[in-house]
C-alpha positions as CSV (number, residue, x, y, z in Angstrom):
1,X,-11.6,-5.1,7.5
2,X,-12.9,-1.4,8.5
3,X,-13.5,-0.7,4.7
4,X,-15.1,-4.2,4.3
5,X,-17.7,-3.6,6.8
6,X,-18.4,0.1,6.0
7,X,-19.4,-0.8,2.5
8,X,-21.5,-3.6,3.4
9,X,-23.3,-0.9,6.0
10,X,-23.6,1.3,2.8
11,X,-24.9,-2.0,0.6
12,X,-27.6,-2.1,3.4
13,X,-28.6,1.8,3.6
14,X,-28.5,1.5,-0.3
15,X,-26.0,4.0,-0.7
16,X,-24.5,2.0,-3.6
17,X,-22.1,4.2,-4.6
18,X,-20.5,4.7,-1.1
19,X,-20.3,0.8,-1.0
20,X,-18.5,0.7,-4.7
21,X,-15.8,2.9,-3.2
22,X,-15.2,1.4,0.1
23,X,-14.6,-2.3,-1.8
24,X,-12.8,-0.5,-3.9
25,X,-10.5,0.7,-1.3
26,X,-10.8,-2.8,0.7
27,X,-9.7,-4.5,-2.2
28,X,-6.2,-2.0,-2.2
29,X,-5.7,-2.6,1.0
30,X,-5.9,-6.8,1.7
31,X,-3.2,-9.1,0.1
32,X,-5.3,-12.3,1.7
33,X,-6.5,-14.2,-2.0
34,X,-9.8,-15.3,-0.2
35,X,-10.7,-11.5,0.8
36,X,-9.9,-10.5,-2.3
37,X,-12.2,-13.2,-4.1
38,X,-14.9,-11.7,-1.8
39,X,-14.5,-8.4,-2.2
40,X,-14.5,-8.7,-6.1
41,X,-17.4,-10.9,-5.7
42,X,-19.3,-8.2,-4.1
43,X,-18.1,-5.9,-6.8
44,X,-19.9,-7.5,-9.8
45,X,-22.9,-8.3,-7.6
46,X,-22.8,-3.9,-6.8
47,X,-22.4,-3.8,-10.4
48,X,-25.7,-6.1,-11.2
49,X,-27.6,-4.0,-9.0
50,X,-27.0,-0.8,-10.5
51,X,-27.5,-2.3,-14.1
52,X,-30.8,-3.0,-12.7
């Protein structure tokens, strides 16, 4: 969860890259299959934004 919520504190600042890497760890650290959806979810939408 601590990983979770500092990347969606980064999403907010709009430090994007900082966010990219603390899903990144979030999404090492949770076995739960609905986290995970969520966390890869947030991922491609990160990855939208940058492409932008």
């Amino acid at each position: 969860p601590g990983a979770s919520a500092r990347a969606e504190l980064c999403v907010q600042a709009g430090y994007l890259a900082q966010a990219r890497e603390a899903y990144c760890t979030a999404l090492g650290l949770t076995r739960q299959l609905p986290e995970r959806r969520y966390i890869e979810r947030r991922l491609s939408e990160l990855q939208a934004i940058s492409q932008s």
